[in-house]
N, C-alpha and C positions, 0 to 999 in steps of 0.2 A: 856555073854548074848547078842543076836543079837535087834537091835531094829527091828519097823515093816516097812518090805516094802516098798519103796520109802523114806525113810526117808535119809538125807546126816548126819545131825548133831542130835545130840542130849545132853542131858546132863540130870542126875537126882541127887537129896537132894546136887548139885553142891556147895560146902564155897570152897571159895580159897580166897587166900591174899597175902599178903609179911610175909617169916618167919611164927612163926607161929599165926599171927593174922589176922584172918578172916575179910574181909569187904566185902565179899559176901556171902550168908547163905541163901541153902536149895533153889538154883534154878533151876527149871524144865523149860526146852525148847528144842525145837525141831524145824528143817530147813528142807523140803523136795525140789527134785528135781523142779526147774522152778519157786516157790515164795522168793517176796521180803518181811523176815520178818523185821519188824522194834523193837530196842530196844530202850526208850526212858525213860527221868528222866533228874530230877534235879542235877548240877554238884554236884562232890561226892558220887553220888548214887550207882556206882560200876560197872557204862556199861564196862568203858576199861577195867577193870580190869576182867571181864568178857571175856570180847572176847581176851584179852591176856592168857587167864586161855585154851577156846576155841580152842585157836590155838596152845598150847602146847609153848610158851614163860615163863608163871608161872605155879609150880606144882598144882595140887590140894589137896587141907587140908581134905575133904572128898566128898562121893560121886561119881561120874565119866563122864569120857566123851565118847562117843560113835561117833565114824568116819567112814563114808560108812557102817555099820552095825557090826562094832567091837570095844571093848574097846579100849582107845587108852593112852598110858602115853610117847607118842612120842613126840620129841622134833618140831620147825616147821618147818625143812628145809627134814626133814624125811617127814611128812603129804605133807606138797608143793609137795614131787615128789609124793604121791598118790591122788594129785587133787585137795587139799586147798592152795587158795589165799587169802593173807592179804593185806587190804591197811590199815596202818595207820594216826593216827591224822599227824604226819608231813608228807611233801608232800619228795617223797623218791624220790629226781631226783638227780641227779650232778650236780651241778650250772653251775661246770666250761668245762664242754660237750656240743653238741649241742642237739638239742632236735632229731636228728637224730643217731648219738652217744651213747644217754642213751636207744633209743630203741635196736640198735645193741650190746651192752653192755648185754640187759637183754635176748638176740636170739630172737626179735618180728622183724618182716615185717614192714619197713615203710607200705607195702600196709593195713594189718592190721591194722593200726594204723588210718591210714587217712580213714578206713572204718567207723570205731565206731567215728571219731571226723573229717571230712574233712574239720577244722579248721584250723588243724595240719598241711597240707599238704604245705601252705606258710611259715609255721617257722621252717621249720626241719633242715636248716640251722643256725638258732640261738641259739646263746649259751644258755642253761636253767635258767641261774642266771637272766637273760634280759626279759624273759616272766612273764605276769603277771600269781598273785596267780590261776587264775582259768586255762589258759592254761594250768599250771605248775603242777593242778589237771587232768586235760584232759590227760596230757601226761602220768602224774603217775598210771588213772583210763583205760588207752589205753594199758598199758605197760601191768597190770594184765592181764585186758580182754582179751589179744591176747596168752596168753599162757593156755588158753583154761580150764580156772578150773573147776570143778566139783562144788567147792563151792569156795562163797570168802565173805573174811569179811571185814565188811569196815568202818573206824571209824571218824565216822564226817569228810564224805568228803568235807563238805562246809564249814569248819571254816575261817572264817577270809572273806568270800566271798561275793559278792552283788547279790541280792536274783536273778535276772534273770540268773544270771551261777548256783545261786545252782539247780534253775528250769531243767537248762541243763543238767548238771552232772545226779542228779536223772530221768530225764525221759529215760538216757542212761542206767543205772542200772536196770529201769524196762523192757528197751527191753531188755537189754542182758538178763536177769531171763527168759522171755516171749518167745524170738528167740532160746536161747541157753540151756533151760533147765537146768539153773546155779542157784543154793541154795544160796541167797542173806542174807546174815543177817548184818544188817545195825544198826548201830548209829548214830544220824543225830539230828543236833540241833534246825533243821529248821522241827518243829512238823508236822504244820500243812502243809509242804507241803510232807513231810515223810509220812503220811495218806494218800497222792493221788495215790503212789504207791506202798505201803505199801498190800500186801494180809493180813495179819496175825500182830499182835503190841503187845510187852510186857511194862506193865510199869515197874519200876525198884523205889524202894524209899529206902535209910537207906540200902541197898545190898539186898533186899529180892526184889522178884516178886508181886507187892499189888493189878494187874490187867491184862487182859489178852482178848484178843476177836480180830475179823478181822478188817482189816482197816475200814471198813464202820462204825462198831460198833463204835468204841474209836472214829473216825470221829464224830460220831453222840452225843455224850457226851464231845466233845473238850472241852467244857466253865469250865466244872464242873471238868475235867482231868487238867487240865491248873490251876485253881485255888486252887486244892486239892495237888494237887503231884507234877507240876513245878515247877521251879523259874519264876519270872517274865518275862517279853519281854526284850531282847536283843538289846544291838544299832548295827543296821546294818551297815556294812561298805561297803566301794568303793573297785572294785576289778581292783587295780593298780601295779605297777611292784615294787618289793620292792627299797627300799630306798639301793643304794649305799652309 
């Protein structure tokens, strides 16, 4: 069964898990060309396991996945060469590379690179273990986006980060969706700024889907989403170079 038109991703009555115990149950979603959807919830709630499910890293227990408009039970290195990009919770650099190196490693253009972040463009000579956490996200959100995906997922790109780089990171996620016509499905622990460029927003509570509408909507109901279905506020931290 084909989904409909424009659609990149999809997924229906979706449980996966580890082995055979479900901690995800009966989710419907769907990613089309050029929007950033947002999946959000309280830790636990089953997002990675979700978008590891997505990406064809864990099998599925029932239900299925649909990729560019076909079923898919492919592994993720197969889907990658037909146009899905994962960025995971750890930041996927080589420490002991430079941050010029790990772009070359992955076949991206410094020029590329220093497009989407011309941040980049003074530290491509430094080793990656030396740059701090959000650079070290730039680098690894520069490496995907330049190998041109169709769709890409992305899982709490701002962990560990100080809110004005998460600011950064996602306003770059919603251009690339916007400029590139790239199917964004994001996990993002930072809510309320996830909603600013958020098209589309799934909640997630307990592995089920308990809510669903466009970024303006859940926008417009934060207080009552936040206090129903979150965990509390988070301590924000400093985005400094790790500890040698």
């Amino acid at each position: 069964m084909k989904t409909p038109e424009g659609r990149l991703l999809e997924c229906r009555a979706l449980s996966a898990g580890y082995g055979p115990v479900a901690v995800v149950h009966d989710v419907d979603l769907h990613v089309e060309a050029g929007e950033v959807v947002a999946l959000i919830g309280p830790n636990g709630a089953g997002k990675t396991t979700t978008l590891l499910t997505l990406a064809g890293e864990l099998p599925t227990i029932a239900g299925e996945v649909l990729f560019r408009g076909r079923v898919t039970k492919a592994p993720l290195f197969r889907r990658a060469r037909d146009g899905m990009g994962f960025v995971t919770e750890e930041r996927s650099v080589f420490m002991a590379l430079t941050a010029e190196e790990n772009l070359r490693v992955a076949g991206v253009s410094r020029a590329d690179a220093v497009e989407l972040f011309p941040e980049l463009e003074a530290l491509m000579g430094r080793t990656a273990g030396l740059l701090s956490g959000g650079e070290q996200q730039m680098l690894t959100l520069a490496r995907a986006v330049a190998r041109a995906p169709k769709l890409l997922l992305v899982d709490e790109l701002s962990l560990g980060l100080a809110p004005v780089i998460v600011k950064r990171l996602l306003q770059t996620v919603r251009r690339v969706a916007s400029d590139r016509s790239t199917g964004i499905l994001l996990v993002e622990q930072h809510v309320r700024q996830a909603l600013h460029i958020a098209d589309r927003v799934y909640v997630m509570q307990r592995g089920r889907i308990v809510m669903s509408g466009t970024g303006q909507e859940v926008h417009g109901r934060i207080d009552e989403i936040e206090a129903t279905y979150l965990s509390g506020p988070r301590e924000e931290s400093t985005d400094q170079p790790p500890t040698r």
